[in-house]
Backbone as a chain_set.jsonl record, in Angstrom:
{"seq": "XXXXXXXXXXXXXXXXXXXXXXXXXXXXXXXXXXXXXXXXXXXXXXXXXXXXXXXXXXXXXXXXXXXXXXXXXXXXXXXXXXXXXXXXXXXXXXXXXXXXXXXXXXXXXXXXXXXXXXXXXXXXXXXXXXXXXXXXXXXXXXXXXXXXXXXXXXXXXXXXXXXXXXXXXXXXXXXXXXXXXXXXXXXXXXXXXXXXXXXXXXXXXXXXXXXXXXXXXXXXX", "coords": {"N": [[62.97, 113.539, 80.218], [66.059, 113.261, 78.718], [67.547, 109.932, 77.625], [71.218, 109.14, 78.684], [73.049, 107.984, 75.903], [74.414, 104.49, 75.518], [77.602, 103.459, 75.576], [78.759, 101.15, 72.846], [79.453, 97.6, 72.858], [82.052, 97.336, 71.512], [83.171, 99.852, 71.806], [85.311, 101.401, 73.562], [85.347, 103.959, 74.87], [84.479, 105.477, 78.241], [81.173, 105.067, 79.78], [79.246, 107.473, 80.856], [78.072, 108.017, 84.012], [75.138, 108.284, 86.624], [75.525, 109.926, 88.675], [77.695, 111.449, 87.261], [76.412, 112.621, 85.316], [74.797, 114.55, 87.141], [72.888, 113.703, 88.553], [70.798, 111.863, 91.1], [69.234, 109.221, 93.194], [66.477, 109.217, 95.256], [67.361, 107.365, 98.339], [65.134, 106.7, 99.648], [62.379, 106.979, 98.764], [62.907, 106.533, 95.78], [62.451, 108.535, 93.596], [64.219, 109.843, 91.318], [66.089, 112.592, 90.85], [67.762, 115.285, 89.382], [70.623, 117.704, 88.522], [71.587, 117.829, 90.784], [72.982, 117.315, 94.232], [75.204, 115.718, 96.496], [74.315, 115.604, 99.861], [71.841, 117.08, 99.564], [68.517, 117.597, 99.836], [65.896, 115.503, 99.04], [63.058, 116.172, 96.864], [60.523, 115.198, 97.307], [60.032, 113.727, 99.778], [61.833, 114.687, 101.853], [63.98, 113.6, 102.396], [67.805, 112.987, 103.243], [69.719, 112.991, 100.609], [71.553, 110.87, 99.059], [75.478, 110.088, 97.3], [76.049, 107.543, 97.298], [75.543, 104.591, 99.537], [75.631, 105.596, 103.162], [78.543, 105.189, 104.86], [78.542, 102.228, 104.524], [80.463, 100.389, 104.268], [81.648, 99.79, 106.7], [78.815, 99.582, 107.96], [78.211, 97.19, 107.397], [80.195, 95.412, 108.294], [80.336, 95.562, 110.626], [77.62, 94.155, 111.35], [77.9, 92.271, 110.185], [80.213, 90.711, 111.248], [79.191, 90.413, 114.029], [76.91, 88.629, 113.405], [78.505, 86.167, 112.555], [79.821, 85.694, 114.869], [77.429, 85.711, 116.789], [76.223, 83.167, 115.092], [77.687, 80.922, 116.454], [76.719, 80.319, 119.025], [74.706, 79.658, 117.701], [74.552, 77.297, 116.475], [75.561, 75.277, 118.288], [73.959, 75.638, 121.111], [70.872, 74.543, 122.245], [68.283, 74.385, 120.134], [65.215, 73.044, 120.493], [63.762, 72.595, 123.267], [62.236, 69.462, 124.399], [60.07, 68.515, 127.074], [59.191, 66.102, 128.778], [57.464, 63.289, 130.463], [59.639, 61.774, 131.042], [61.775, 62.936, 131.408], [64.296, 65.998, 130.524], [64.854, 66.919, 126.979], [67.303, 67.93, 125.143], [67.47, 69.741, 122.064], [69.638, 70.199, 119.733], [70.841, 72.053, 115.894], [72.115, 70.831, 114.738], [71.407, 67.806, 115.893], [69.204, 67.519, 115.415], [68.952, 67.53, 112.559], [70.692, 65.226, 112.063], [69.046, 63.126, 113.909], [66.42, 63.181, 112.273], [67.417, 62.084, 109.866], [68.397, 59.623, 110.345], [66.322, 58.269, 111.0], [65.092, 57.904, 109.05], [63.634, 60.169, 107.296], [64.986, 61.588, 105.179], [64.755, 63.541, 103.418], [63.894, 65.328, 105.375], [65.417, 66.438, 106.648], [67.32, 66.808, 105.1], [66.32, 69.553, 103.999], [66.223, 70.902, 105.983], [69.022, 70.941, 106.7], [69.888, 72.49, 104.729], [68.427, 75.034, 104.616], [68.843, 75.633, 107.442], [71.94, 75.333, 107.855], [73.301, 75.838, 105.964], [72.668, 77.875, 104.238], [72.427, 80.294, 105.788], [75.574, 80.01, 106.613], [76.742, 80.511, 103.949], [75.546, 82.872, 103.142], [76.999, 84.057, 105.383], [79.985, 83.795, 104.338], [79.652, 84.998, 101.325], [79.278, 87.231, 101.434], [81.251, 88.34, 103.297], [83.124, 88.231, 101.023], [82.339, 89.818, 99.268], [82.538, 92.186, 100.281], [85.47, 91.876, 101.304], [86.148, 92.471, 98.035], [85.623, 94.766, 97.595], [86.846, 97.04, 99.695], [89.188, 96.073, 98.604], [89.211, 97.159, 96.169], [89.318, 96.004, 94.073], [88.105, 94.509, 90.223], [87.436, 92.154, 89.896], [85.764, 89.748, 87.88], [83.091, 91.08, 88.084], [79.867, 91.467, 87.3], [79.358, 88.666, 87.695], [79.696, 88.949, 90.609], [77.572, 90.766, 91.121], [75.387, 89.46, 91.091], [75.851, 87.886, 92.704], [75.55, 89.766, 94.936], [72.619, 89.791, 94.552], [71.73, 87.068, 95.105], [72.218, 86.839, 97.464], [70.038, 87.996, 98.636], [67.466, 87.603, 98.079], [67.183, 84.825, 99.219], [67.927, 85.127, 101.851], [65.305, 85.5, 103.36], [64.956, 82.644, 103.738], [66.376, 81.552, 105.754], [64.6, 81.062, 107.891], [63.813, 79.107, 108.769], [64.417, 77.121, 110.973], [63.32, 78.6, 113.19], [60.478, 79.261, 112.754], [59.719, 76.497, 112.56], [59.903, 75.422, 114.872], [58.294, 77.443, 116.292], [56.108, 76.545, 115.404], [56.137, 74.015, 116.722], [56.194, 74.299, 119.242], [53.338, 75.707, 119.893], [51.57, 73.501, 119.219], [52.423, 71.22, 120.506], [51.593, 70.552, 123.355], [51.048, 69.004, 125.567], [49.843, 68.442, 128.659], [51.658, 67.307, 131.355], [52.457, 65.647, 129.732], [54.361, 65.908, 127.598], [56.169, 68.455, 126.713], [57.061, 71.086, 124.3], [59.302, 73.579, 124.406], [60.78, 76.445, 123.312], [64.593, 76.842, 122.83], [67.969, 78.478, 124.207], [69.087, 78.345, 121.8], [67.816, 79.014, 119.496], [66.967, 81.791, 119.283], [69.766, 82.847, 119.595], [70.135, 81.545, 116.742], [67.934, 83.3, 115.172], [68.849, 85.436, 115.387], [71.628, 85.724, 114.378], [70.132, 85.461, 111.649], [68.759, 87.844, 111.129], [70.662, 89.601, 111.302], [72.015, 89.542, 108.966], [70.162, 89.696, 107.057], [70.44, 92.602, 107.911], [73.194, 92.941, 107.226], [73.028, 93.227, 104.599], [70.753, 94.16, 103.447], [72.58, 96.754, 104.174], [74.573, 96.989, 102.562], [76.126, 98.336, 100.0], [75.828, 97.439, 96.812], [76.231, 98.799, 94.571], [79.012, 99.88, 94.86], [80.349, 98.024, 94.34], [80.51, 98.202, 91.315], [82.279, 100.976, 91.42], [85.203, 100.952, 91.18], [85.299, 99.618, 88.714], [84.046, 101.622, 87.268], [85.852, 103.823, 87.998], [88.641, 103.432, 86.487], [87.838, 102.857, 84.122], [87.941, 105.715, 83.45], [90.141, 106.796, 83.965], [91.422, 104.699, 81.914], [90.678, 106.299, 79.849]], "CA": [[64.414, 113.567, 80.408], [66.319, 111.959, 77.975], [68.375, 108.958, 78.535], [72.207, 109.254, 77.739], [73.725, 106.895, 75.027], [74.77, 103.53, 75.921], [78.939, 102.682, 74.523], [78.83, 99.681, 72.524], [80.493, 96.825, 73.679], [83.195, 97.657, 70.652], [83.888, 100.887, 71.943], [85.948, 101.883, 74.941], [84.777, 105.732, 75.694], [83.882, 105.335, 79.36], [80.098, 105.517, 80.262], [79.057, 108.433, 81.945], [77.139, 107.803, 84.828], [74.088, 109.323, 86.746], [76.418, 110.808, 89.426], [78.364, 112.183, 86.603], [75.203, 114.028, 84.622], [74.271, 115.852, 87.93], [70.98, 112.732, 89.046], [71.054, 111.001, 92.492], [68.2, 108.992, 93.163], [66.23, 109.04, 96.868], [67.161, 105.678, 98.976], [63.466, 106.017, 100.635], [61.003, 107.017, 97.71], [63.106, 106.502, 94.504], [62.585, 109.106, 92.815], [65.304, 110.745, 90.616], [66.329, 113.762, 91.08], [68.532, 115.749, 87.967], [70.822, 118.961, 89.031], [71.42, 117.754, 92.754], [74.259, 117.113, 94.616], [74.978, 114.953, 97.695], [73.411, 116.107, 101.108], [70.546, 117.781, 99.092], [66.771, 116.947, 100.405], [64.944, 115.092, 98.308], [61.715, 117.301, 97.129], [59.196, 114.83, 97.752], [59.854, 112.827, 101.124], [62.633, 115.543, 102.393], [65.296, 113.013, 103.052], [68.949, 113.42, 102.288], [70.273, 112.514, 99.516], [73.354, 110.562, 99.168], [75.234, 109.264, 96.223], [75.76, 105.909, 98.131], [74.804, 104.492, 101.582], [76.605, 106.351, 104.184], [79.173, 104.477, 105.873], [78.245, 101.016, 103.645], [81.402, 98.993, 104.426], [81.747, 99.982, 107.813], [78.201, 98.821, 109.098], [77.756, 95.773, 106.777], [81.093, 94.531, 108.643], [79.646, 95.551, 111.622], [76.11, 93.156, 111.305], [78.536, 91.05, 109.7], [80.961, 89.762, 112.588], [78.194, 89.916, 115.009], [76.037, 87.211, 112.705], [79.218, 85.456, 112.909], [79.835, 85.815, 116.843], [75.911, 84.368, 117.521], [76.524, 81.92, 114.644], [78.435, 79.851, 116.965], [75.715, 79.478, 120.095], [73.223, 79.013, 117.428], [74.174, 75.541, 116.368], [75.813, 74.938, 119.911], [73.301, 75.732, 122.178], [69.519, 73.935, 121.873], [67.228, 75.686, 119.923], [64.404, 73.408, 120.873], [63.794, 71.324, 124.687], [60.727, 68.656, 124.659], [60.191, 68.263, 128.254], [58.232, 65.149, 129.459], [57.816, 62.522, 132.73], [61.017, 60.766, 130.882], [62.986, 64.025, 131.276], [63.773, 67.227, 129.415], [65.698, 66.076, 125.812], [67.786, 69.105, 124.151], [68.083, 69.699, 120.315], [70.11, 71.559, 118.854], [70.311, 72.187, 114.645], [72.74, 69.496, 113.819], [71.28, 66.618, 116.023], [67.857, 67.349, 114.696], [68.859, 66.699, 111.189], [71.223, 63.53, 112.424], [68.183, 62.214, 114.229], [65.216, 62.776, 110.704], [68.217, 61.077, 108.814], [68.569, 58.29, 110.803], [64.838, 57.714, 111.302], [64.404, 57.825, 107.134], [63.08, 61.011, 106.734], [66.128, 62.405, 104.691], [64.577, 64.613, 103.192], [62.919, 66.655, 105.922], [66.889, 66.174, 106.967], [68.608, 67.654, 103.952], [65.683, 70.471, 103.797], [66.821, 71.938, 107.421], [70.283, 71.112, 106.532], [70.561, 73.308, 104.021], [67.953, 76.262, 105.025], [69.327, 76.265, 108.389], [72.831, 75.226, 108.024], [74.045, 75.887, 104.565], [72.1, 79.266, 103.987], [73.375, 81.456, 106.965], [76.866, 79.929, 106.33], [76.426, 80.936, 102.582], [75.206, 84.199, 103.542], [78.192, 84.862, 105.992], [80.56, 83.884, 103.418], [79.129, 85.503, 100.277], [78.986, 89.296, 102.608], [82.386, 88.732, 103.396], [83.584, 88.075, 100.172], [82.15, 91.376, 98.522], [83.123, 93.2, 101.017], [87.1, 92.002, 100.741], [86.274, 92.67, 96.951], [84.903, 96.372, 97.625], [87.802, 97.3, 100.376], [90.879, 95.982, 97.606], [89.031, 97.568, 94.712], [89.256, 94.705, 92.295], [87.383, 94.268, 89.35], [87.321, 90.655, 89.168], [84.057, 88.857, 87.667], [82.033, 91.957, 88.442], [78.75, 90.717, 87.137], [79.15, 87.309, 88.836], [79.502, 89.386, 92.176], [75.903, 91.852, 91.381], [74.68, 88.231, 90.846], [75.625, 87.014, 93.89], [74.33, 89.767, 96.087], [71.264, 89.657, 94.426], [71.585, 85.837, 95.686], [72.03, 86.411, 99.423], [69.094, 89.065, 99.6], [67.041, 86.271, 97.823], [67.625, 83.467, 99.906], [67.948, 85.82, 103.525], [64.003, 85.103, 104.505], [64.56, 81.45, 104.208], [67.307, 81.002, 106.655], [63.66, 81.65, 109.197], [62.612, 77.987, 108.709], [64.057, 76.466, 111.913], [62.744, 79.274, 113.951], [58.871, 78.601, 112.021], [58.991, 75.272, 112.96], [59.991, 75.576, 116.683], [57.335, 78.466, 116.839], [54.912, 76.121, 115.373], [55.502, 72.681, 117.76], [55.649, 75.143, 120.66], [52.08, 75.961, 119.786], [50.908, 72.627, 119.172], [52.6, 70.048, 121.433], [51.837, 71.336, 124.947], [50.074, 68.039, 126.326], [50.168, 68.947, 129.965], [51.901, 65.965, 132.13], [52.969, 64.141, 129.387], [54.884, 66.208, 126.675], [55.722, 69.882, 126.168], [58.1, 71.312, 123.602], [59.418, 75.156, 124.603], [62.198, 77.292, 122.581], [65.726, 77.128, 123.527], [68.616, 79.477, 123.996], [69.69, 78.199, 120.512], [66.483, 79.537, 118.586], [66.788, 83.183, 119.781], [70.789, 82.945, 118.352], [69.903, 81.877, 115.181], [67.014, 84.36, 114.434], [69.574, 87.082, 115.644], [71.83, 85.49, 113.221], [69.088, 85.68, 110.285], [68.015, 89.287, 111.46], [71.993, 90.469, 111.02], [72.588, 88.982, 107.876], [69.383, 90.601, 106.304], [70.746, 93.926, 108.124], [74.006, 93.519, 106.432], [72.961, 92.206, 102.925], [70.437, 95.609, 103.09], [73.372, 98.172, 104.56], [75.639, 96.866, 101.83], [75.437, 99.014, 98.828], [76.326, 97.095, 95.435], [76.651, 100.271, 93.899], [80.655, 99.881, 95.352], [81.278, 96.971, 93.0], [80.97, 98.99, 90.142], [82.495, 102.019, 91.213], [86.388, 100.71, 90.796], [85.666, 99.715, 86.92], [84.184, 103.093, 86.483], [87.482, 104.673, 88.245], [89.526, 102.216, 86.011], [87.647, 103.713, 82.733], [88.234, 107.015, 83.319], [91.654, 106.763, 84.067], [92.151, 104.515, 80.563], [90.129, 107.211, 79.031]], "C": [[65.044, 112.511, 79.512], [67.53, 111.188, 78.687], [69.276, 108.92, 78.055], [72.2, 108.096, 77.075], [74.644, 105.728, 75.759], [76.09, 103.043, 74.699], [78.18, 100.932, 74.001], [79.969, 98.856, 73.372], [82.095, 96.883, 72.82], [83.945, 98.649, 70.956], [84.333, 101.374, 73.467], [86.036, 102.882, 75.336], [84.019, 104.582, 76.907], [81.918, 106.003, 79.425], [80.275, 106.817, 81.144], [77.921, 107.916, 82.399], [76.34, 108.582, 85.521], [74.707, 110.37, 87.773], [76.735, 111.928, 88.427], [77.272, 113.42, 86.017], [74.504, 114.362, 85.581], [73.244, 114.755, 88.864], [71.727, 111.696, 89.928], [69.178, 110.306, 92.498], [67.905, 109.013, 94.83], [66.065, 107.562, 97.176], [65.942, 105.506, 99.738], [62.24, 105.958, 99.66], [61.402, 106.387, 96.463], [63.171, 107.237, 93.437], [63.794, 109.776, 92.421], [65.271, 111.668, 89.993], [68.005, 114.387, 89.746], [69.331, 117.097, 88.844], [70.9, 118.575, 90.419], [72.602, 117.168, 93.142], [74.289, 116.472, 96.093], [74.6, 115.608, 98.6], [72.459, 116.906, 100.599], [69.247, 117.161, 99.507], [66.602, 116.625, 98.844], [62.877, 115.724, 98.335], [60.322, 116.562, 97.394], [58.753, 113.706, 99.124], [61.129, 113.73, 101.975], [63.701, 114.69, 102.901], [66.578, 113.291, 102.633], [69.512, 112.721, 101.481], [71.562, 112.057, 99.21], [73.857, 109.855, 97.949], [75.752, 107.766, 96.499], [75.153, 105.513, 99.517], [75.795, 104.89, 102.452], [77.135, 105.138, 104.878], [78.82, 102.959, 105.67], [78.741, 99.877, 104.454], [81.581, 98.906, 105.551], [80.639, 98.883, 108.788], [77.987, 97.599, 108.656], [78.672, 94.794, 107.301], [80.764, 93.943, 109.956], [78.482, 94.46, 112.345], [76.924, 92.145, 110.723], [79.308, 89.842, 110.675], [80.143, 89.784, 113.493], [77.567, 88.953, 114.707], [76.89, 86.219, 112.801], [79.683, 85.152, 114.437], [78.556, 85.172, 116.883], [75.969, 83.388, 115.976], [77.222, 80.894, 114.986], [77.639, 78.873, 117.804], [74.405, 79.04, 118.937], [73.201, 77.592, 116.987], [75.207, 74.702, 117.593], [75.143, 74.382, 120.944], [71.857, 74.978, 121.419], [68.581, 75.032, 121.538], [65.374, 74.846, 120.097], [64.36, 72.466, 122.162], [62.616, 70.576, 124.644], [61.191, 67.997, 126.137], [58.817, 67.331, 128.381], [58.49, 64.515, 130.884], [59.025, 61.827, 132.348], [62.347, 61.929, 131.206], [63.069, 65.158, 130.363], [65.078, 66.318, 128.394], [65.964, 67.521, 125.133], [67.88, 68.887, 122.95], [68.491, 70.729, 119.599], [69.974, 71.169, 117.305], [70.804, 71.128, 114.281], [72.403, 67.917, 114.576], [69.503, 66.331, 115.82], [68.015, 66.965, 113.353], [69.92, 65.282, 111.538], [69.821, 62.491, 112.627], [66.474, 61.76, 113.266], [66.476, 62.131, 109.888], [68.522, 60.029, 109.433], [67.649, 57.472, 110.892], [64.193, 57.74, 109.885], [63.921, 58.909, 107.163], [64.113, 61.881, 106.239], [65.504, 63.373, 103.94], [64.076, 65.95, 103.623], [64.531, 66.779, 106.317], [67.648, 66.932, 106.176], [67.986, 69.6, 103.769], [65.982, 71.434, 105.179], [68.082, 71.85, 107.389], [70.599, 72.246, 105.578], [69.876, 74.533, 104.554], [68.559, 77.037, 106.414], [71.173, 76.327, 108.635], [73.951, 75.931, 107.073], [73.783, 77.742, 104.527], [72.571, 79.972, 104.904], [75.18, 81.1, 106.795], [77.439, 80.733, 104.907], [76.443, 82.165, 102.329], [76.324, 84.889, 103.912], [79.292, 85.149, 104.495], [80.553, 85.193, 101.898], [79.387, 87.34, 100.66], [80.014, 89.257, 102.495], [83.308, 89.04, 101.977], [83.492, 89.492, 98.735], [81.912, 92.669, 98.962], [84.525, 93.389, 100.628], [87.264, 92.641, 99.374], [86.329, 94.096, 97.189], [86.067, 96.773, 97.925], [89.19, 97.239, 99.097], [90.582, 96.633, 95.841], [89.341, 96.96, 93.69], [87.572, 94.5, 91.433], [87.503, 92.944, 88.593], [85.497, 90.422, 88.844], [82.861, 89.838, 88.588], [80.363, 91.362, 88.218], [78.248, 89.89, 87.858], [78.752, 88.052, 90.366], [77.926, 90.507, 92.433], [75.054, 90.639, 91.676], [74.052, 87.777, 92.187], [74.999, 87.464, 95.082], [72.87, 89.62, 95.635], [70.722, 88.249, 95.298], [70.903, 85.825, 97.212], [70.953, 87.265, 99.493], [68.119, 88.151, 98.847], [66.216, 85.382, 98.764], [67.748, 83.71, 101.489], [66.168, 85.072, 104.087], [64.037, 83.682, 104.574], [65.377, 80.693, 104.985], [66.066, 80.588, 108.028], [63.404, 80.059, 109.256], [62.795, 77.141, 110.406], [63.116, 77.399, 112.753], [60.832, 79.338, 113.441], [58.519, 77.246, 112.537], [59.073, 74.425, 114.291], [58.952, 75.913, 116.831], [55.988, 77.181, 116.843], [54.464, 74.764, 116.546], [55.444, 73.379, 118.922], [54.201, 75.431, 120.709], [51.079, 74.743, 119.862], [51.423, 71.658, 119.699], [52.847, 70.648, 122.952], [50.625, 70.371, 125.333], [50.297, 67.934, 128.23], [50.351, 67.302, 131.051], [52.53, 64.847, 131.124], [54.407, 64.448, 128.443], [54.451, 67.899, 125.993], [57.176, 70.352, 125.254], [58.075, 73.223, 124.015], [60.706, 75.004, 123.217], [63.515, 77.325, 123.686], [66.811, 78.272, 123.394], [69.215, 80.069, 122.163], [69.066, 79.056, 119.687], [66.947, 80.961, 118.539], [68.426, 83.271, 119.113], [70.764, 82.879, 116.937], [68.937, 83.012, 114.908], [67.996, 85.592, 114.485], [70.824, 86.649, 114.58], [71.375, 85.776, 111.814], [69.06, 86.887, 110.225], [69.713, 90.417, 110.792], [72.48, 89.732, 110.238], [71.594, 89.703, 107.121], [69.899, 92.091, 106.553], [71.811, 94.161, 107.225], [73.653, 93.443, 105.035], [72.535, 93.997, 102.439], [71.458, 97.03, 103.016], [74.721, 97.933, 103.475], [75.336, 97.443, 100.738], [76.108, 98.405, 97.466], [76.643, 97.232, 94.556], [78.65, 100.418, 93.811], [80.97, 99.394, 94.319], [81.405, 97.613, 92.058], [81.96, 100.463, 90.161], [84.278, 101.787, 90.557], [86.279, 100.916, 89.007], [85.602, 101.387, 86.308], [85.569, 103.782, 86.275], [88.444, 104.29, 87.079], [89.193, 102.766, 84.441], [87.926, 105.033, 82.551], [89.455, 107.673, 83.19], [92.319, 106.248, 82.843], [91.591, 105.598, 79.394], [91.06, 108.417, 78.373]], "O": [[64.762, 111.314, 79.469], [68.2, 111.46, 79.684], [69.14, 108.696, 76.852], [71.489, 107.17, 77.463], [75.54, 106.075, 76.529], [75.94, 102.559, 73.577], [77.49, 100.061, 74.529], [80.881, 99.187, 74.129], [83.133, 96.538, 73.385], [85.133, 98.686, 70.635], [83.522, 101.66, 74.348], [86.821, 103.032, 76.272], [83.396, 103.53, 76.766], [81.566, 107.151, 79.152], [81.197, 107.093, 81.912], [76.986, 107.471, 81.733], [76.548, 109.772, 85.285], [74.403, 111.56, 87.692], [76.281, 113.067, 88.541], [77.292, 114.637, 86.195], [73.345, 114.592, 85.239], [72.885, 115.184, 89.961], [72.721, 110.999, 89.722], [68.201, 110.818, 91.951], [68.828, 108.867, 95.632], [65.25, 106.756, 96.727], [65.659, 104.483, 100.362], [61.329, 105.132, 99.712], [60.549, 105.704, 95.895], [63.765, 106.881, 92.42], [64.423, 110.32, 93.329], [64.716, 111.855, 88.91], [69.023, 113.734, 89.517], [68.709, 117.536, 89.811], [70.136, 119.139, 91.202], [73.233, 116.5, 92.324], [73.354, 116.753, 96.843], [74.41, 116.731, 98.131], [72.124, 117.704, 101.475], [69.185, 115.938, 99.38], [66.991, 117.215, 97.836], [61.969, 115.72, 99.167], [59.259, 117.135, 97.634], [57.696, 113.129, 99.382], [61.334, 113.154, 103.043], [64.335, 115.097, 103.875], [66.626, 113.896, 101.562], [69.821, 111.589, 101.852], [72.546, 112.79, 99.115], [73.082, 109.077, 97.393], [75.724, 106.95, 95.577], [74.44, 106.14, 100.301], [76.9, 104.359, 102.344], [76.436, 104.254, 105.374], [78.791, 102.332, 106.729], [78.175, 98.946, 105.027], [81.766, 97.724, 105.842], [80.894, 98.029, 109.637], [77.55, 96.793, 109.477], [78.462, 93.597, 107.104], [80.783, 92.795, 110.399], [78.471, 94.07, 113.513], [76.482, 91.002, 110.838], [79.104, 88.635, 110.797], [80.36, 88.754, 114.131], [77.459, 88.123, 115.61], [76.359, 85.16, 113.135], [79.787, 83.984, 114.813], [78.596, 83.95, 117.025], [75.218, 82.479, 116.328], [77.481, 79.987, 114.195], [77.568, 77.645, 117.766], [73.434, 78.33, 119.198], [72.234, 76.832, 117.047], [75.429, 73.493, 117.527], [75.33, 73.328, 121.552], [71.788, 74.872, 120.194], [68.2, 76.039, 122.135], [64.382, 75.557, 119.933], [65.033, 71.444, 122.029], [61.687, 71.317, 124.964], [62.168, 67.291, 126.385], [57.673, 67.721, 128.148], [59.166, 64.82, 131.866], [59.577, 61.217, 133.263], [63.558, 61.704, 131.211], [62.186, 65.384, 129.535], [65.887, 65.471, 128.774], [65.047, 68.188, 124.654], [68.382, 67.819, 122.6], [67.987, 71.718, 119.067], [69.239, 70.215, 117.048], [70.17, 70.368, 113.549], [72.929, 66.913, 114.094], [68.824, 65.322, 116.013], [67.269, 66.09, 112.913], [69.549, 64.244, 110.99], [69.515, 61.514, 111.943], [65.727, 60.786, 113.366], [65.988, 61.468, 108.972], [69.162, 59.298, 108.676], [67.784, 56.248, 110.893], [62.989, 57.615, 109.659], [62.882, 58.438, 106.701], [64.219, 62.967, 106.808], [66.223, 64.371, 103.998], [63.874, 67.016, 103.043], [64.713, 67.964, 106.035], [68.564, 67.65, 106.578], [68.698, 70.578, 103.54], [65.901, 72.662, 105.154], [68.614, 72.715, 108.085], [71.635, 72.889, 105.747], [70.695, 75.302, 105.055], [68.738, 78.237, 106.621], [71.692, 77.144, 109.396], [75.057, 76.397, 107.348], [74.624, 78.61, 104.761], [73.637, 80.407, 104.468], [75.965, 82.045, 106.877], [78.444, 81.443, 104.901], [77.167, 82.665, 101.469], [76.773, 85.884, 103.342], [79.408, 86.175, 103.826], [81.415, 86.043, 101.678], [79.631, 88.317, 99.953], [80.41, 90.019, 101.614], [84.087, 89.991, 101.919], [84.202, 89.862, 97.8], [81.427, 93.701, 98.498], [84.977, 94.342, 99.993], [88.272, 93.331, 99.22], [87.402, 94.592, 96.846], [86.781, 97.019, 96.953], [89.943, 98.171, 98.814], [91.272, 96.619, 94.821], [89.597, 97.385, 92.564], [86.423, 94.399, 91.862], [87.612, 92.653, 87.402], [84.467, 90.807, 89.397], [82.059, 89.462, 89.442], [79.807, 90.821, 89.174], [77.21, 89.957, 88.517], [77.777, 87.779, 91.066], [77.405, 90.871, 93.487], [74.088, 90.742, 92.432], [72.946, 87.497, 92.651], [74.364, 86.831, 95.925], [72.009, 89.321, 96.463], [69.689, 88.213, 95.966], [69.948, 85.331, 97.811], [70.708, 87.454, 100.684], [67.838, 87.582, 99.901], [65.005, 85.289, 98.965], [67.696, 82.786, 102.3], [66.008, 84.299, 105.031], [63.25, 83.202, 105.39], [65.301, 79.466, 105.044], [66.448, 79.949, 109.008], [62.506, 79.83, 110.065], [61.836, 76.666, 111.014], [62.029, 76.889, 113.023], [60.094, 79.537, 114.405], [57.394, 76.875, 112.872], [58.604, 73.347, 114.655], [58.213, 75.13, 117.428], [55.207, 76.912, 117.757], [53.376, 74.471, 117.044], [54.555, 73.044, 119.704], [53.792, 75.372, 121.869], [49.984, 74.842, 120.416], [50.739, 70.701, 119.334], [53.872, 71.047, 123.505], [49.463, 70.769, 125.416], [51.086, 67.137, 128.736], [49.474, 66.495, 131.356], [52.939, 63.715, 131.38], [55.351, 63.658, 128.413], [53.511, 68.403, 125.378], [58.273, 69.921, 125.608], [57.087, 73.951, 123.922], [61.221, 74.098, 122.562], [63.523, 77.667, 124.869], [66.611, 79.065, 122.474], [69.516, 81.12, 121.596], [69.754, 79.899, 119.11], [67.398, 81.25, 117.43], [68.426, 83.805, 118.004], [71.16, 83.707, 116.116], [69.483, 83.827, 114.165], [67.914, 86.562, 113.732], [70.953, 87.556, 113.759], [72.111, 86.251, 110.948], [69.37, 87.3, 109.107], [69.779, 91.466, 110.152], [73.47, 89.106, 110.617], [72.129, 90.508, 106.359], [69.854, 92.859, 105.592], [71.793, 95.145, 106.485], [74.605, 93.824, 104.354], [73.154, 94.795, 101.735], [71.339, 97.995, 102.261], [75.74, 98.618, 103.576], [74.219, 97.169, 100.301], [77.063, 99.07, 97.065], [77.168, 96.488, 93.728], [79.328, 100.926, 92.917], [81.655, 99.914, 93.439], [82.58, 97.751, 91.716], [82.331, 100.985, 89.109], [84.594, 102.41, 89.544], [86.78, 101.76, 88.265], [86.304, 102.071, 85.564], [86.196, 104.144, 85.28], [89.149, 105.256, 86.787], [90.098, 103.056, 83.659], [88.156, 105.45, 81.416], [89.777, 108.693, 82.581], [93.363, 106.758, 82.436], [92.045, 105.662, 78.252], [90.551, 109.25, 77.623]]}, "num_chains": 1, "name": "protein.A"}
C-alpha cells in the first residue's frame, strides 16, 4: 500500500488524512484497515471500528473530576497509622514529607513530594487543560500539547510510589506488642486517584488535538 505524499512545509495544500483515503486503524490489534468506514468489524479481532474513541471527552471528564473529588481525602485523610504501646500516630502525605525534611533526609522528602504530590496534581491539571483545548477547538501550540499528553501517560505509573512504600512497611514492620504499621483510609484515595488519572489519560484520544487544524486547512484550502 503506498504511502500518500507528505506537503512540504512551503506548501499550504492541506494533508489528506487516513480517514480521508478510506483507512481506520483497529484500537485493540492495530491493524489498518483501507476501504472501511466507521462501525465496520475489524477482519482480524472482529471489533468495531471507530475513527476515534467513542465518547472521548465525555468519559476522560468523567475519570477526571472523580480523581479530583478523591484527590482531596487523599492528602487529608492518613494514608499510613504505626500503632504501638505509645499509641496509634497518623500520617498523612504532607506530614510524612514535613517530618523526612526535618529529620535531614530531604531528599527521600522532595522524592515523595514530587511523585506523590506534584505528579497527580500535574496529571489533573495537564487532562484538564487538553480537554478545555479539545472542547474550544483551538489550535494553539499543537505539538507542545501531543507532547504533553505523551507526558502524563509517561509519568501516570509513578504517581504508585506512596502506595509501594506503605505496601512494603506494612509487610515488614509488624513487631507484635511493640510496633505495627497498617494502611490508612488515605492510601486507598490516592491509588483511586492514580487508577482515574491513568483511566482518563488512556480514554482521552489525542487524535482531537489535531482534528481542528485539519478542519482549519480544509476550509483555507
Amino acid at each position: 500500500m503506498d504511502a500518500p505524499e507528505v506537503a512540504s512545509s512551503t506548501n499550504k495544500a492541506p494533508v489528506k488524512t487516513a480517514a480521508e483515503l478510506g483507512m481506520l486503524s483497529c484500537h485493540y490489534c492495530g491493524t489498518l484497515w483501507r476501504n472501511v468506514k466507521a462501525h465496520d468489524h475489524c477482519g482480524r479481532c472482529d471489533a468495531v471500528l471507530h475513527m476515534r474513541k467513542p465518547d472521548s471527552v465525555n468519559r476522560t471528564w468523567a475519570y477526571l473530576i472523580a480523581a479530583c473529588i478523591m484527590y482531596i481525602p487523599a492528602n487529608l485523610l492518613p494514608v499510613m497509622i504505626t500503632s504501638s504501646i505509645a499509641g496509634d500516630h497518623p500520617d498523612t502525605i504532607m506530614s510524612g514529607i514535613i517530618y523526612f525534611w526535618v529529620s535531614g533526609s530531604w531528599e527521600l522528602a522532595m522524592i515523595i513530594f514530587i511523585a506523590s504530590f506534584l505528579v497527580p496534581l500535574f496529571k489533573l491539571v495537564a487532562l484538564m487543560l487538553l480537554l478545555i483545548m479539545v472542547q474550544r477547538r483551538s489550535n494553539w501550540r499543537l505539538l507542545q500539547r501531543a507532547k504533553l499528553y505523551r507526558l502524563v501517560e509517561v509519568t501516570g505509573r509513578w504517581s504508585m510510589l506512596d502506595v509501594y512504600v506503605v505496601a512494603l512497611l506494612a509487610g515488614l514492620v509488624q513487631i507484635k506488642g511493640f510496633a505495627t504499621i497498617y494502611a490508612g483510609l488515605g492510601i486507598a484515595a490516592f491509588a483511586l486517584v492514580v487508577a482515574l488519572t491513568m483511566f482518563a489519560a488512556h480514554s482521552f484520544d489525542p487524535r482531537l488535538t489535531w482534528d481542528t487544524n485539519e478542519h482549519e486547512s480544509r476550509k483555507s484550502a
